[in-house]
Structures are given as C-alpha cells and as structure tokens.
C-alpha positions as CSV (number, residue, x, y, z in Angstrom):
1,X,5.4,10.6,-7.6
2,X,1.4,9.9,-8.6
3,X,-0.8,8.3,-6.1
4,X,-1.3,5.5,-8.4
5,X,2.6,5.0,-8.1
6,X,2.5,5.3,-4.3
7,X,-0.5,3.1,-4.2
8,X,1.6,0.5,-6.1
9,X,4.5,0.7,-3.8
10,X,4.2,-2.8,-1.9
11,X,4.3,-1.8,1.7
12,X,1.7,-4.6,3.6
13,X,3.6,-8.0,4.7
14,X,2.3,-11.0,3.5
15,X,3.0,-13.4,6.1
16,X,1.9,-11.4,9.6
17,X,5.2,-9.8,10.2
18,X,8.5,-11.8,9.0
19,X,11.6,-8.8,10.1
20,X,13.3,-9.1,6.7
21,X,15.4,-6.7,7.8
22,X,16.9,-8.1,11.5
23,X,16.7,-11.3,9.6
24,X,19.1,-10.4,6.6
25,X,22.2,-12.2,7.6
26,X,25.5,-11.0,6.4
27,X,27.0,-14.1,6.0
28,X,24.2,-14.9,3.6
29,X,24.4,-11.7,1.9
30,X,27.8,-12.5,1.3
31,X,27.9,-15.8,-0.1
32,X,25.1,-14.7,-2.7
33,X,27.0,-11.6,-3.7
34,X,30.1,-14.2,-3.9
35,X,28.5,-16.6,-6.1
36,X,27.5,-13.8,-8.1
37,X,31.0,-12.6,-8.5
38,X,32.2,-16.0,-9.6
39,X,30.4,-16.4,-12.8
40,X,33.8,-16.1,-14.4
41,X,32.0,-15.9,-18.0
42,X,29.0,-14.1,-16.8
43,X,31.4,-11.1,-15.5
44,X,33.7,-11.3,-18.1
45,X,31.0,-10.6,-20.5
46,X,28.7,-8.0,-18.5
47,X,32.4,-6.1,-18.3
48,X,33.1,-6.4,-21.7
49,X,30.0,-4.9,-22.8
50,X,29.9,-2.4,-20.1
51,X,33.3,-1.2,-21.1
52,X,32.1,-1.2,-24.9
53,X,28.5,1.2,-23.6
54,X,30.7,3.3,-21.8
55,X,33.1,4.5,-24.8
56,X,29.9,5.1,-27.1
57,X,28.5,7.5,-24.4
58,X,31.6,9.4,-24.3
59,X,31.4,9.5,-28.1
60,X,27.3,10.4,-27.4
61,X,26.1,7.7,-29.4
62,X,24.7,5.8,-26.8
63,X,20.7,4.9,-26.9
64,X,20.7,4.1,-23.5
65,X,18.2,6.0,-21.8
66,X,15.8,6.1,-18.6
67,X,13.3,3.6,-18.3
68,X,9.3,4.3,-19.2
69,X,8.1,6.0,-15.6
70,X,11.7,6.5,-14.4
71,X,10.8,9.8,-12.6
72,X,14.7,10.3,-11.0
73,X,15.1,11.5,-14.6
74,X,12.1,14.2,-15.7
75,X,14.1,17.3,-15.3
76,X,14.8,18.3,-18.9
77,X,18.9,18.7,-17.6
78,X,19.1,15.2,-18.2
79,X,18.2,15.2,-21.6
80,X,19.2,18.6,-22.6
81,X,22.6,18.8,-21.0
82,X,25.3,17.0,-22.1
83,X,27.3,16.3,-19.0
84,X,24.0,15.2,-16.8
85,X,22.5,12.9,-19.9
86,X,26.4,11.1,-20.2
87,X,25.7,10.8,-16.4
88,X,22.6,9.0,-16.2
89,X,23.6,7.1,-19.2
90,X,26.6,6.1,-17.2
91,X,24.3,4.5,-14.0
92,X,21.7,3.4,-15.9
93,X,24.1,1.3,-18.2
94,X,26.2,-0.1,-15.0
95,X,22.6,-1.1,-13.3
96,X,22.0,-3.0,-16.3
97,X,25.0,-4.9,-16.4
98,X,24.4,-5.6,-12.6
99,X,20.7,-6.6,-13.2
100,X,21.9,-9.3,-16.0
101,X,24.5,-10.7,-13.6
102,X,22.1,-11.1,-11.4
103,X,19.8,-12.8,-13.9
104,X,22.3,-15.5,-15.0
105,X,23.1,-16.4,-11.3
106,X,18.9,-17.0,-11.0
107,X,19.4,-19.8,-13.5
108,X,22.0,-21.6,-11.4
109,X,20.6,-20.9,-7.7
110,X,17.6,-18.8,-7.7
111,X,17.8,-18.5,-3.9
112,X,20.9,-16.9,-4.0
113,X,20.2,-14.8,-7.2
114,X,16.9,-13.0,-5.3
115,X,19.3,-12.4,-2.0
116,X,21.6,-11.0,-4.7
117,X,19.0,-8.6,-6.2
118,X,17.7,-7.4,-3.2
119,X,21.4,-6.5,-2.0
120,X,21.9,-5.2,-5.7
121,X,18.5,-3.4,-5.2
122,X,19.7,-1.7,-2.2
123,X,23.2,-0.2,-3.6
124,X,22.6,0.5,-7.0
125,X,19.5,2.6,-5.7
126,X,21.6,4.3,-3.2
127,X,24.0,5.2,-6.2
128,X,21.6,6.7,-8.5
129,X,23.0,10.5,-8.6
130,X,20.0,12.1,-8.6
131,X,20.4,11.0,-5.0
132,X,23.4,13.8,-4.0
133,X,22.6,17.9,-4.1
134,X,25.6,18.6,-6.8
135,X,24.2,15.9,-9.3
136,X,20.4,16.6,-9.1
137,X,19.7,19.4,-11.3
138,X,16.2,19.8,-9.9
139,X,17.6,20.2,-6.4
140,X,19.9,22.9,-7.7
141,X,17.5,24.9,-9.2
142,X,15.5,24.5,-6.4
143,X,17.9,26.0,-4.1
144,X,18.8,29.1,-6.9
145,X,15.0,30.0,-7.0
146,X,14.5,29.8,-3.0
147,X,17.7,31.6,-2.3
148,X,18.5,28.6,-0.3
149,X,15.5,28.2,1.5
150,X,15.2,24.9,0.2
151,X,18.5,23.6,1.6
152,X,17.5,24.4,5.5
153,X,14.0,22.8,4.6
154,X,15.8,20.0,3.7
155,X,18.4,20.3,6.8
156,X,15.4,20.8,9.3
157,X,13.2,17.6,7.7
158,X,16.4,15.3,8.0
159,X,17.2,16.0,11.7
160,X,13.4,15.7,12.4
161,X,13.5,11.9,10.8
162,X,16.1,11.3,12.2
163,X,14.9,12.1,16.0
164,X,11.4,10.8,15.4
165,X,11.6,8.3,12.6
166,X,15.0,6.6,12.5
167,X,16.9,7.9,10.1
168,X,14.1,7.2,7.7
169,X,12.6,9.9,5.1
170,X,8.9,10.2,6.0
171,X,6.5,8.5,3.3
172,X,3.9,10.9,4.6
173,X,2.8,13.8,6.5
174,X,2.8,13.0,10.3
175,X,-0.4,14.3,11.7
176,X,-1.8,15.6,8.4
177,X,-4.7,12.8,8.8
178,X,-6.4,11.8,12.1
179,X,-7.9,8.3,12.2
180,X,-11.6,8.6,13.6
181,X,-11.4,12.2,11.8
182,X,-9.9,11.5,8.5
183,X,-9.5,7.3,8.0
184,X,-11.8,5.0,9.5
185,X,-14.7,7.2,9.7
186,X,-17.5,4.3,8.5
187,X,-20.2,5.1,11.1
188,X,-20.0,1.3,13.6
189,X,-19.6,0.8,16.9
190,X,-17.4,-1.5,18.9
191,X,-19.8,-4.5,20.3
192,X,-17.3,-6.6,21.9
193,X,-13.8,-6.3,23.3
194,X,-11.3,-8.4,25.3
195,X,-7.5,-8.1,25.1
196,X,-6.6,-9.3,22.0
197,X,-9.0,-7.4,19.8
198,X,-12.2,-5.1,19.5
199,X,-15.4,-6.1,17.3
200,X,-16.8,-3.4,15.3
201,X,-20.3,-3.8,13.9
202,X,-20.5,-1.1,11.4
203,X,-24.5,0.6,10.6
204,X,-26.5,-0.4,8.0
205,X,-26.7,1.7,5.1
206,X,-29.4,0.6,3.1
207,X,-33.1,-0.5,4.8
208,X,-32.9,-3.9,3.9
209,X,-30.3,-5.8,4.4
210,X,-29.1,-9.8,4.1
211,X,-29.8,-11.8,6.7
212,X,-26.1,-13.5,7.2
213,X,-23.6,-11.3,8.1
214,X,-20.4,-11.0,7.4
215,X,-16.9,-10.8,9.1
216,X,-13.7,-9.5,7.9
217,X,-10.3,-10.8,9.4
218,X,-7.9,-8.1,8.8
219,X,-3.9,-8.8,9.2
220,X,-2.6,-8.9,13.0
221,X,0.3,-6.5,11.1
222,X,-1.2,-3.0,10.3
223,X,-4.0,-1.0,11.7
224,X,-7.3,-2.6,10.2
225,X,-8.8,0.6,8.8
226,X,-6.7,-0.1,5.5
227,X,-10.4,-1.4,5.0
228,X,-11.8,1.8,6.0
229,X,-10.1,4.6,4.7
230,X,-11.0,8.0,3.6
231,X,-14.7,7.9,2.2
232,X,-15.4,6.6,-1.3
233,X,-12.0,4.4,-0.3
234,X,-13.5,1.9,2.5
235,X,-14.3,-1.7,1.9
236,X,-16.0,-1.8,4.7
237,X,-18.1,1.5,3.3
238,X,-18.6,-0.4,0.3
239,X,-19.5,-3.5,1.9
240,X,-22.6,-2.1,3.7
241,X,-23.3,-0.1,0.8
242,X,-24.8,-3.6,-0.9
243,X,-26.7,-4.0,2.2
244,X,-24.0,-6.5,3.7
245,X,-24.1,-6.6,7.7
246,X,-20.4,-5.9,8.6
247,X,-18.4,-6.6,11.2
248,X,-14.2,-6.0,11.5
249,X,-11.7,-7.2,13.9
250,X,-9.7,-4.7,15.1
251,X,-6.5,-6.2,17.0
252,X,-4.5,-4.5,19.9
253,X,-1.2,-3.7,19.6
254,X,0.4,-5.9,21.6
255,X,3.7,-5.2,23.9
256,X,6.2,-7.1,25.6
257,X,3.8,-8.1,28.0
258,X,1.9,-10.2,25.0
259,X,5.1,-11.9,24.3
260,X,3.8,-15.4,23.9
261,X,0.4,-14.4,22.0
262,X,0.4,-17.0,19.3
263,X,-1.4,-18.4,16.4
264,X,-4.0,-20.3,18.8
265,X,-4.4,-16.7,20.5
266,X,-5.7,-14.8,17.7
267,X,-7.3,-17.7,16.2
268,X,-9.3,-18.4,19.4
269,X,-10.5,-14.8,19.5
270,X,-11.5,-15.5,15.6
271,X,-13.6,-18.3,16.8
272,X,-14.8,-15.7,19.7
273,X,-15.6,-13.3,17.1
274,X,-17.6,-15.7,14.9
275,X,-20.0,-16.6,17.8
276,X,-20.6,-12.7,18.3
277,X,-21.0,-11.9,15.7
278,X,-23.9,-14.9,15.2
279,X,-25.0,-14.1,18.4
280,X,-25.7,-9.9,17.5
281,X,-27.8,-10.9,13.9
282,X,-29.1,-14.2,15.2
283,X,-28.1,-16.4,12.4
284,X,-26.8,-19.7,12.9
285,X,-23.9,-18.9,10.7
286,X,-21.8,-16.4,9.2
287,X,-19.7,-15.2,6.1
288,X,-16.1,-15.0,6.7
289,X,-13.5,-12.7,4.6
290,X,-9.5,-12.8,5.6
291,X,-7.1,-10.3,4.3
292,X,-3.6,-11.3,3.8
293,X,-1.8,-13.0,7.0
294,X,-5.6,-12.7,8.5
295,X,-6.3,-15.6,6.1
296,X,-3.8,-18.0,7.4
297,X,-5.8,-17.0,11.1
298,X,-8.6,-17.6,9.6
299,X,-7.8,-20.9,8.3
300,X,-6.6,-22.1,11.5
301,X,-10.6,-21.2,12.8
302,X,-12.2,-22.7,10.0
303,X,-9.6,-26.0,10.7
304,X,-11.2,-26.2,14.5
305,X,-14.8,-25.7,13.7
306,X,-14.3,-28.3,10.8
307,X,-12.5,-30.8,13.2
308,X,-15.1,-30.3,15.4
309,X,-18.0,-30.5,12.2
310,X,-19.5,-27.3,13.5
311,X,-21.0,-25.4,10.4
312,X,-21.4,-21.8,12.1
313,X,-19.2,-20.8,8.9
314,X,-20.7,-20.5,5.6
315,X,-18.2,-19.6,3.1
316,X,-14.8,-17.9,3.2
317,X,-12.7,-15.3,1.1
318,X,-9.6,-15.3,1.3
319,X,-7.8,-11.5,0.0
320,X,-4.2,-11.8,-1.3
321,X,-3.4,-14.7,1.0
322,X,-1.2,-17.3,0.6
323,X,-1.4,-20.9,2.5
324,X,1.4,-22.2,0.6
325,X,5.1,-21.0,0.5
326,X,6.4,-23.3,-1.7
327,X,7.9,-23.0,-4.9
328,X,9.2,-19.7,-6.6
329,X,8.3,-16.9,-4.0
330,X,10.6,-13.7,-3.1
331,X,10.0,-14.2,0.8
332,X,11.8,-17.5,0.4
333,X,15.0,-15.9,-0.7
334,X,15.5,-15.1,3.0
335,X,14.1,-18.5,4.2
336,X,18.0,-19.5,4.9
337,X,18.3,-21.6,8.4
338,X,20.7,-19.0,10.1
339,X,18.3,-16.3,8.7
340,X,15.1,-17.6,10.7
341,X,17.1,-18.6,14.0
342,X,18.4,-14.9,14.3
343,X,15.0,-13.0,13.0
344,X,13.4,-15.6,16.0
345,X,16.5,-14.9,18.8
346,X,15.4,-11.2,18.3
347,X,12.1,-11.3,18.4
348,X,12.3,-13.5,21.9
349,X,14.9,-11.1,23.0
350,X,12.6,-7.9,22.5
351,X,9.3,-9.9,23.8
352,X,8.0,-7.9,19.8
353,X,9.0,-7.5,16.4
354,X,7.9,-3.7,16.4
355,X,6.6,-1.9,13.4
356,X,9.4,-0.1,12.7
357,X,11.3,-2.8,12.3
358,X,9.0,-4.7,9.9
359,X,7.9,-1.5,8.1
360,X,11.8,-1.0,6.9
361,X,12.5,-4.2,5.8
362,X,9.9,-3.9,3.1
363,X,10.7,-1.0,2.6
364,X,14.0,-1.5,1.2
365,X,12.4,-4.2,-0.9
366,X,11.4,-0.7,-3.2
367,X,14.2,1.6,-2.6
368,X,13.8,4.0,-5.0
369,X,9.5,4.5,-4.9
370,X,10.0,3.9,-0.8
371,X,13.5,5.5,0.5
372,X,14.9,7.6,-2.2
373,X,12.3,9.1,-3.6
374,X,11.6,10.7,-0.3
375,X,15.1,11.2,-0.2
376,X,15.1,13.4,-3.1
377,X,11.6,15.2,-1.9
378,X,12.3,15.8,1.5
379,X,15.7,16.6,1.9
380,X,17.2,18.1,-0.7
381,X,14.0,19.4,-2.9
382,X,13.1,20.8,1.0
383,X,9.8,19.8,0.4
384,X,7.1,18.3,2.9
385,X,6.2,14.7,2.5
386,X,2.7,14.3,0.7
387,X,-0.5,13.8,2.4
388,X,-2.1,10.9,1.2
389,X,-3.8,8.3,3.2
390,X,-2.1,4.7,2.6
391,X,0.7,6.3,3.2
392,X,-0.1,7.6,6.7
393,X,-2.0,4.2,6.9
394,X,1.7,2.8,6.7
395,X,3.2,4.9,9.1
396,X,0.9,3.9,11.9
397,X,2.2,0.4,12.3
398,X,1.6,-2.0,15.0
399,X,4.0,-5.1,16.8
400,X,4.1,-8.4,16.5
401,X,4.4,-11.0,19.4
402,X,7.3,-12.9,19.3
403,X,5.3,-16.3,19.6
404,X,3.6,-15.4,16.8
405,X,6.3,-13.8,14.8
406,X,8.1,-17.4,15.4
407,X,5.4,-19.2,13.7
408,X,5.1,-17.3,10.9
409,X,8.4,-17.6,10.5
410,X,8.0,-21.6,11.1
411,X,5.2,-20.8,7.9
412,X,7.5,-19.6,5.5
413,X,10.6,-21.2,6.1
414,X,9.2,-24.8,6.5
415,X,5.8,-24.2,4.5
416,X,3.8,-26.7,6.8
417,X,0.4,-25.5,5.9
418,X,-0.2,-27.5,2.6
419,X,0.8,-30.8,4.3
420,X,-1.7,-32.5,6.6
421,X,-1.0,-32.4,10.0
422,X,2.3,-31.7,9.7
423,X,1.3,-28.6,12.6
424,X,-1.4,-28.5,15.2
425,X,-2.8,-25.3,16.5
426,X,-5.5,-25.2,19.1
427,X,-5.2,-28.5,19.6
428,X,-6.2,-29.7,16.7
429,X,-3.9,-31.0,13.7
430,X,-4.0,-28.8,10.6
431,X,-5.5,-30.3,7.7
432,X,-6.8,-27.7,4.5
433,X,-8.6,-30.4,2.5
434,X,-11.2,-30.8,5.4
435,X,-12.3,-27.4,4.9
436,X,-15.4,-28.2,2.4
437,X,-17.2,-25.0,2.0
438,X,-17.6,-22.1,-0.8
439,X,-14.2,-20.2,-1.0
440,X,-13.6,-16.7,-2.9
441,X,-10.1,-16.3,-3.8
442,X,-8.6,-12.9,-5.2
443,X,-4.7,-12.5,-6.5
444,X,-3.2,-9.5,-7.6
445,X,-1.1,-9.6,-11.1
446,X,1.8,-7.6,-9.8
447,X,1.8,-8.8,-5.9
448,X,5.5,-9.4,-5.6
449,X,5.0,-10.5,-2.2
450,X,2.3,-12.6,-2.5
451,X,2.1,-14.1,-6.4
452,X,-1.2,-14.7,-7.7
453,X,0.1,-18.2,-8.6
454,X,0.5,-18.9,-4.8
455,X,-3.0,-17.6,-4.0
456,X,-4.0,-20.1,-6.5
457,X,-2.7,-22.4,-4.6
458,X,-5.8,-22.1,-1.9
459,X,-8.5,-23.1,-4.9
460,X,-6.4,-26.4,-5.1
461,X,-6.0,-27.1,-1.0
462,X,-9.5,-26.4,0.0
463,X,-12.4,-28.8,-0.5
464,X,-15.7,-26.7,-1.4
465,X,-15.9,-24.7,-4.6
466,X,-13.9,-22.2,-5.0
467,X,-13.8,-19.0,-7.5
468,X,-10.7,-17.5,-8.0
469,X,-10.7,-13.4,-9.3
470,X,-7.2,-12.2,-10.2
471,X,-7.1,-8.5,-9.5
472,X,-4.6,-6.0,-11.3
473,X,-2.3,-3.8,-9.8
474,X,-0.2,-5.1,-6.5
475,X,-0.2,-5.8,-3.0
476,X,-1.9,-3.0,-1.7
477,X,-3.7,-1.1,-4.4
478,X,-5.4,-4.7,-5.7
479,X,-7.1,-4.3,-1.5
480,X,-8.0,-0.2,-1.8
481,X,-9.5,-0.8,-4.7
482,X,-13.1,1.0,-4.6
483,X,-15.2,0.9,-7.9
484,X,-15.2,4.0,-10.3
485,X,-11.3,4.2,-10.7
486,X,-11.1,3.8,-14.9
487,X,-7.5,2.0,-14.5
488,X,-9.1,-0.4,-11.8
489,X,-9.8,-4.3,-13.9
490,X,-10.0,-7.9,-12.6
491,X,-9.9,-11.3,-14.2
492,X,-12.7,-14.3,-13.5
493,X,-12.4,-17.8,-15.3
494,X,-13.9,-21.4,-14.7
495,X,-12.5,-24.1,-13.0
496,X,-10.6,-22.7,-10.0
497,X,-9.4,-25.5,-8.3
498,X,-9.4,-27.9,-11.1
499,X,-7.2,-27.0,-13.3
500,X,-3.8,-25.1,-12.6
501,X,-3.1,-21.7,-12.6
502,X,-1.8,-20.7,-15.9
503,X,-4.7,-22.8,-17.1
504,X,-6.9,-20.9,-15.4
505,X,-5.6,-17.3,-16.5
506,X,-5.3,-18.3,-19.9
507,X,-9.5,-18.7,-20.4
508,X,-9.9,-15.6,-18.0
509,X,-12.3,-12.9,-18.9
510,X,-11.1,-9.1,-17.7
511,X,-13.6,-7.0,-16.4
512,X,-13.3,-3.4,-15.7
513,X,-13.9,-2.2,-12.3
514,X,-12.9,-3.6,-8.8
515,X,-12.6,-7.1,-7.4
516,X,-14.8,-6.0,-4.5
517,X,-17.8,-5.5,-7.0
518,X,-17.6,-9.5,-7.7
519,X,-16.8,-10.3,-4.5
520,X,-19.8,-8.3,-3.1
521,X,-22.2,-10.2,-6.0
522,X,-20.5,-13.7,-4.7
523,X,-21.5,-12.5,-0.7
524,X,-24.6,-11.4,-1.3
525,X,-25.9,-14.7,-3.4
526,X,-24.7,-16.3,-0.3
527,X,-26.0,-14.5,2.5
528,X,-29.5,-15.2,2.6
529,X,-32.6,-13.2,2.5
530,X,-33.2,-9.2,2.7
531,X,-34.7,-8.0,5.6
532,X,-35.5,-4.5,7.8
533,X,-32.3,-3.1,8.8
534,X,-31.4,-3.4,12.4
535,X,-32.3,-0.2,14.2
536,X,-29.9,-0.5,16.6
537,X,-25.8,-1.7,16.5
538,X,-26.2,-3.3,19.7
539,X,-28.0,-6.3,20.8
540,X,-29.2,-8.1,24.3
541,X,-25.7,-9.9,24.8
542,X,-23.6,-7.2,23.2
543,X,-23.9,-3.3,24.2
544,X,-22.3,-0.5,22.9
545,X,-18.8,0.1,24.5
546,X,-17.8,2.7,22.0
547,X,-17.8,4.4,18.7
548,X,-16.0,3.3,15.9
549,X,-12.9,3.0,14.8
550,X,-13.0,2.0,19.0
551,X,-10.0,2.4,21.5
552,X,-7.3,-0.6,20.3
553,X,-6.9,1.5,16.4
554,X,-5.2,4.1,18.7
555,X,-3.5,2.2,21.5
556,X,-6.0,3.0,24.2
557,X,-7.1,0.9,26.6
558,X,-10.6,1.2,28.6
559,X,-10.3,2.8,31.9
C-alpha cells in the first residue's frame, strides 16, 4: 500500500465523534439488507447475469478483471495461473452483482441502500480470498522462501493485537514514532491551561511578523498535532513560516469523570482561548481557523460574541467542516431513531465514547485499505505494520464525553444548525446568518464523510463574504497537505455564497499546490501590518508552563 493510498484512507470523524459502530443497529441492518433482497426483478437479473459471467470464466473467456489500483491482486499468480485468475474472476464478478443490487435499491430508499452498502462493504471485503493463507499466493510464497518464519511472524503479531489492540490489525507501528520527538515537534510553548485544554503559542519563524494572530480550533476527536506532524508536514510549521503568529488548542482527553462536558464546555474555553490569545499579541481581535468538528465549536463561539456584537473575531476558516447535515450525506444513513437512542444509552452508560470505539467504526467504512490490508500484511505476509506518521497519528486516539457525543449526535440526526434558533448553547439561541464576517471555506473532492457540497453549504449560511477553495484528495490528505507534493491541486471560483455549488465548481480554476498556500495569502491580507517578532512566547498575563506539544497531547496532568 503507498502512503498516498494510506493518506487517502478516511480515518478523521466528521462530526466530533458519532460511534458508528455501537450505533449500527441490527434491526436496521436487517431491514436494509431485506429490502435489498426483495427487489424481485433487481435479483432475478443480477442472478441471471451472475450465472451467465460465471460459465464464461469456467470456459476462460471472461474479461472480468481487478479494478485500476486493486492491490489484493498484484502477485503475477493471479494473472498467470489459471486456477487463482478463475478465482478472482469469480469474487470480483459476485461483488459486482452485489454492488448493482445495491445501486438499484439507492433509487428507491437511499437510506436504506447506504446501510446496505456499508453492510455489503463489510462482508464482501471479508470474502475477498486473498484474505485466507491457502488462497493468497503471496502469502504462500512467503512462507516457502522464510521456511515458515513468516507464519509465526504472523501468529506472534495476531495474538499481540489481539491483547493490546482488540482484535484489530495494527495500521502502524506502535512506538515507532514519539510525539514531542517525532510529531509535533514545531518549536511553541503552552501559555495557558485549564481542564478542558492547553494553549500553545508556537515561535515565530520569520523577523517580522503580522500583527493579528491567529488561532486554530482543532477537532475535540484526535490528538491536535495532525496539524503538526513530522517536519515539512505541519500546518502549523507552515503557518508561521508566512510569518503568521500561531496559536493551537490542544484538548484533554477527557474520562468518565468529564461525563457531562458539552458543547457550551468546549465552546466557552474557545471564547477563553480567543481572549488569550488577544491578550498575549495585544490586538483587539484575532483570526480564527476550525478544523472539522472544531468548526461546529467554533461556530457556537462566534454565535455568542455575535449575540453579544463583540468583534474580538475578525474572520473565520472553516477546514472540511460541515454545519449542515441535510440532504445526501453517508453519516445520515445511520441517522435511524433506534440508531441514535442506543449510540446515546451507551455513551451515558460508559460516562465516554472512547477512541477505540470511534476509531473502528470508521474503520470499517474502508475495509479493505483499513482492516484487510493489514490483515494480509501482518498476519499472514508476517510482516510489521508500516511506520508512517498519520497512521500512528490515528492510533493515538482520544474520548469523547458523553454530553457532547449526545449532541453531536442531536447535530446529525436532527441537523438543527442551519435553522435559527432551533438550539441554544451558552445561552444564547443559534442563529448562522448573524455571523457577518470574512469566511474561508475549503472542501475536499473525494471527502466521503464530509462532501464538499455540504461544506458549501457554510458560504450560503454565513453572512460576511465568503471564499470557498475545493481541495483534492479526501478527508484527511486534503488537511496534511504541505506545498511541494506534484499530485497536491485545489480549486478557487467567484461567487461563493451566491450561487450554488455545482455552479460554483463549474467556473472553478485548478491550481497546483496546496489549499494552505491560498489560505495562508487570504490570512495574511487579513491580519494586519508586519512588525518585529516577539522575542519572547510568553507575555505579562501568560507565562510559560511548558514546552510544546505541552502535557494534555500525552494524557498528563500538571503535578
């Protein structure tokens, strides 16, 4: 598997932490896999053609074959051999038939039809037979050419998983990379720090810099240096690198004990973290950038201080975010009423959702780049897991509390954002058409868990001008996405906001290089004059209590 393909794997959840996976209700799962079943015609047909593919492979004039980057498939044995290529031939024809099923449900209930694929997803991955020793030709060679060593490799890395990982194959190396060694080594300092989060104030590294600093809102789901990985990797590197003052949020990971943490928790230390962050540079206001559920946070700040009319916020960014769940998104195809009530009853029950938890339910959203592949690699290739930092990013997840968790889970299931005052938070009735300030918007083409289309959506709910910038690649490689990588493009148009989405893309103008180039020449215009460069990361209100990437990134607490 290439890093690009790893990097495209979408691991990050888009809403703060919804458990997919101790939500999935089997009732649901089975009513979608019944309606599927009862497209009389639809079956009929699919078995009827199946039957007619499966006769021309045993006659070998099939022209089925592995799709373009299918990597189950590279050994030569299933090409060159006879029995292996009528094999593949064989799955790959019955997971087509399955997919088209699947398709003409989505025209009669699309709900249904995405629980159905993801169910599909799951088995006809799990079937592939490059999953089992005796029908993966690699894995047999493997084992010839290590006189077996292979095999106890494989026998040692399983029971290892499955003491210290659940039962899951390992997406990376544990230990190979050391956070404050290897990620999140930007040179800051922590500045501030009270229970629900640490502020980092990164150094300057350029002798001027812009008066009007910046603050980034990372996801309360995830460690925050996802924004500050390896070197030549970091946003937040890159940020100060254009002479931007940076600061970061950097939550604790909360435990039972922060069961009822909610939205106006982590929103009131956003508004916390805005006055420090003003108070440290001495400006009267500040930029504000949110990534992903740290958006929706965000917004609920920027809704107080509007309510309020305090301007101590300039203009906002929002990073693959989405305010509005409406319409044609995958999340929603586990929005079902019994599905919410038993993700919330567990999350109460526990006091957290915890990472693990999380972490597998999108995990099984890719099965074959985020289970079976590892499958294959670990256990029976007897190979270790790669080193490679999103990766071990992903691994070192953090909990949700299950306040929180509940009204996320409110979010997507009910989609309350877009409609004024339909929810209050801190107090103050929720209304996105109040917020009249200079918005940066970036999608991601192939974000299957947040579509581009529904970050639109935030050019259109928002009253300031907006600019939207539609990043390629998904999820997570549209947010690592440092300049200097040749495959790395991004879209910019006119009239965000004012026209719709498709309009929009359709008079877009690609641009190679990353999305963090334009969003660092949008900052920058906006962030006043260049002055001297702070000499020190500290200020008369705020010392330094510690080094970045600070105590919370690895569950410490100050003594």
């Amino acid at each position: 598997m290439t890093k690009q393909r790893m990097v495209d794997a979408e691991i990050l959840d888009p809403i703060g932490g919804t458990d997919l996976a101790g939500a999935f209700s089997p009732k649901d799962g089975l009513a979608s896999i019944a309606l599927l079943l009862g497209q009389g015609a639809a079956l009929g047909r699919e078995a009827t053609t199946l039957a007619a593919e499966m006769i021309r492979i045993a006659l070998g004039r099939s022209q089925v074959e592995p799709g373009r980057g299918d990597a189950r498939f590279k050994d030569p044995a299933w090409r060159e051999n006879p029995a292996y290529h009528g094999l593949a031939q064989s799955y790959l024809a019955s997971c087509r038939a399955i997919d088209n099923l699947v398709d003409s449900l989505e025209e009669k209930d699309w709900a249904h039809a995405e629980t159905a694929r993801f169910l599909a997803g799951i088995l006809t991955s799990a079937a592939a037979p490059t999953n089992l020793l005796p029908t993966n030709p690699a894995a047999l060679k493997r084992a010839f050419d290590t006189g077996g060593r292979s095999l106890v490799d494989g026998l040692s890395n399983w029971r290892k998983d499955l003491v210290v990982n659940g039962g899951m194959p390992s997406l990376s190396k544990q230990g190979a990379l050391k956070v404050g060694q290897d990620l999140a080594v930007t040179p800051g300092a922590v500045i501030t720090r009270d229970d629900v989060a640490e502020l980092i104030r990164y150094a300057p590294a350029t002798e001027q810099v812009f008066e009007r600093p910046t603050l980034v809102i990372p996801p309360p789901i995830g460690r925050y240096y996802f924004l500050d990985l390896a070197p030549g990797r970091s946003f937040a590197e890159y940020s100060v690198s254009r002479g931007i003052q940076t600061f970061i949020l950097s939550w604790r990971n909360p435990v039972r004990e922060q069961a009822d943490w909610s939205m106006d928790t982590y929103s009131a230390r956003v508004l916390s973290a805005i006055d420090e962050v003003r108070q440290a540079t001495g400006q009267e206001d500040i930029n504000i950038i949110g990534f992903c559920a740290g958006g929706i946070i965000t917004t609920v700040a920027l809704n107080y201080l509007a309510a309020r009319s305090e301007e101590s916020v300039n203009s906002a960014s929002y990073a693959v975010t989405m305010l509005d769940f409406g319409g044609k998104n995958p999340v929603n195809a586990f929005g079902y009423a019994p599905v919410v009530s038993l993700a919330s009853w567990n999350s109460r029950r526990k006091g957290i959702i915890d990472a693990r938890a999380m972490g597998s339910a999108f995990t099984w959203m890719r099965p074959n780049d985020l289970v079976w592949n590892y499958w294959v690699n670990n256990y029976l290739m007897g190979q270790d897991p790669p080193v490679f930092d999103i990766l071990a990013w992903n691994a070192d997840g953090t909990s949700l509390p299950a306040k929180l968790h509940a009204q996320f889970l409110d979010i997507f299931r009910n989609n309350p954002l877009p409609k004024p005052g339909a929810r209050e938070y801190l107090d103050t009735p929720l209304d996105l058409s109040t917020l009249d300030l200079p918005s940066f918007v970036v999608g991601a083409v192939n974000d299957h868990l947040t579509p581009w289309r529904g970050t639109y959506r935030t050019t259109e709910l928002m009253s300031g001008e907006a600019t939207y910038v539609l990043s390629n690649a998904g999820h997570i490689a549209s947010l690592v996405n440092p300049p200097g990588n040749p495959k790395a493009s991004y879209f910019t148009g006119d009239g965000a906001g004012s026209v719709d989405a498709d309009a929009w893309r359709e008079g877009a103008v690609q641009h190679r290089g990353s999305w963090w180039e334009a969003w660092a020449d949008w900052t920058v215009v906006r962030s006043g004059d260049q002055v001297a460069a702070p000499s020190s990361l500290g200020s008369a209100e705020h010392n330094i209590l510690a080094e970045a990437p600070g105590l919370y990134v690895r569950d410490q607490l100050p003594s």
